[in-house]
Residue, then its C-alpha position, 0 to 999 in steps of 0.5 A: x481398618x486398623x485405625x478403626x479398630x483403634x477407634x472404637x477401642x479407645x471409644x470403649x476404653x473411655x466409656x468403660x472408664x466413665x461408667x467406672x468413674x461413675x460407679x466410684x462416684x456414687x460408692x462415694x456418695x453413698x459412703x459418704x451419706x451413710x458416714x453422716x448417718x452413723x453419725x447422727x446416731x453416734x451424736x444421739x447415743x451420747x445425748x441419750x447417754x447423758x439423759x440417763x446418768x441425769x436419770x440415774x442421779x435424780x432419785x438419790x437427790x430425791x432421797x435426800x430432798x424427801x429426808x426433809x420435806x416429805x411433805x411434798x409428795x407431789x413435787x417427788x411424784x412428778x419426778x417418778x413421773x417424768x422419769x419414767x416417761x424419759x426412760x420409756x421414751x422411743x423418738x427424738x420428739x418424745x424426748x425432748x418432751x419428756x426432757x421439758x417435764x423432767x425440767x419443769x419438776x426438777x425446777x419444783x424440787x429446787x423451788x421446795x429446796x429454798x424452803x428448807x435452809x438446813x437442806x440447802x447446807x446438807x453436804x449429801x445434796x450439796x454434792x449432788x446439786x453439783x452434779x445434776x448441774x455438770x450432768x445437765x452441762x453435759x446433756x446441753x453440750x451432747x444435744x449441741x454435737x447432736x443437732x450440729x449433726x443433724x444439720x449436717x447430715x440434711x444438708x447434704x441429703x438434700x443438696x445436690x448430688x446426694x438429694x438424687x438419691x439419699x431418699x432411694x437409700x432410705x436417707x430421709x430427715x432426722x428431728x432435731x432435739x429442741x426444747x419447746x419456748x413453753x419449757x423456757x418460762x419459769x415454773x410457778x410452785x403454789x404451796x397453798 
């Protein structure tokens, strides 16, 4: 009688120990999922952290650009243009569009630059052409960190064990910030 006694407290002691070991082992996986998580956002605050010290600088190398060649009211208009719209953006895809036309009006205003010599050695924009190129530099680097993150974080929701459920969590794929191949090609500037 003892002996059977013994049994089944053993057999509930290992049952007890593996529903606790199974609980354990799930806290850890979500707390692990839920640490990529913060981590794709943490990774996102700093490229959108970046987009806005690049936004923040803009309208002072357009002032400087404007002082010598007002003329170019269009190039200066697509700058406002596409700065508003990265400002207002509110997903990963808007974004990364919104950043392709900041580049491609940027890429004009530095066309227009070559057009006036006397700009070009203007200590003002010097400085800032300086630091629109560390800024940009920095995006490049913060945009790394982020889809670096990103493809850490689906990995593992979508690798067995968490792929069980991360969904059930909410857990599901994050964008990746990627520039689209037409933003690549060069921009052509026609000032007939």
């Amino acid at each position: 009688m003892a002996s059977k006694t013994t049994t089944v407290l053993i057999a509930l002691g290992v049952i007890v120990l593996l529903v606790i070991g199974g609980i354990g082992w799930y806290i850890g996986q979500r707390n692990s999922l839920i640490a990529l998580d913060e981590s794709v956002n943490g990774a996102w605050s700093e490229v959108d952290n970046q987009l806005q010290r690049r936004s923040d600088l803009i309208p002072n190398l357009v002032s400087t650009v404007r002082g010598f060649a007002s003329q170019e009211q269009q190039v200066f208009s697509d700058i406002a243009n596409a700065r508003a719209r990265l400002a207002g953006a509110q997903t990963v895809s808007e974004t990364a569009e919104s950043y392709q036309q900041m580049e491609s009006a940027l890429s004009r205003l530095l066309v227009v630059v070559e057009a006036y010599p006397e700009l070009r050695s203007n200590q003002n924009f010097l400085r800032l052409q300086d630091e629109l190129a560390g800024t940009e530099n920095r995006v490049a680097v913060a945009r790394q960190r982020y889809n670096n993150a990103v493809q850490t974080y689906n990995s593992r929701i979508r690798m067995f064990p968490a792929s069980m459920f991360a969904g059930s969590l909410g857990m599901n794929a994050r964008e990746y910030f990627e520039v689209d191949e037409g933003a690549r090609a060069v921009p052509e500037v026609n000032f007939n």
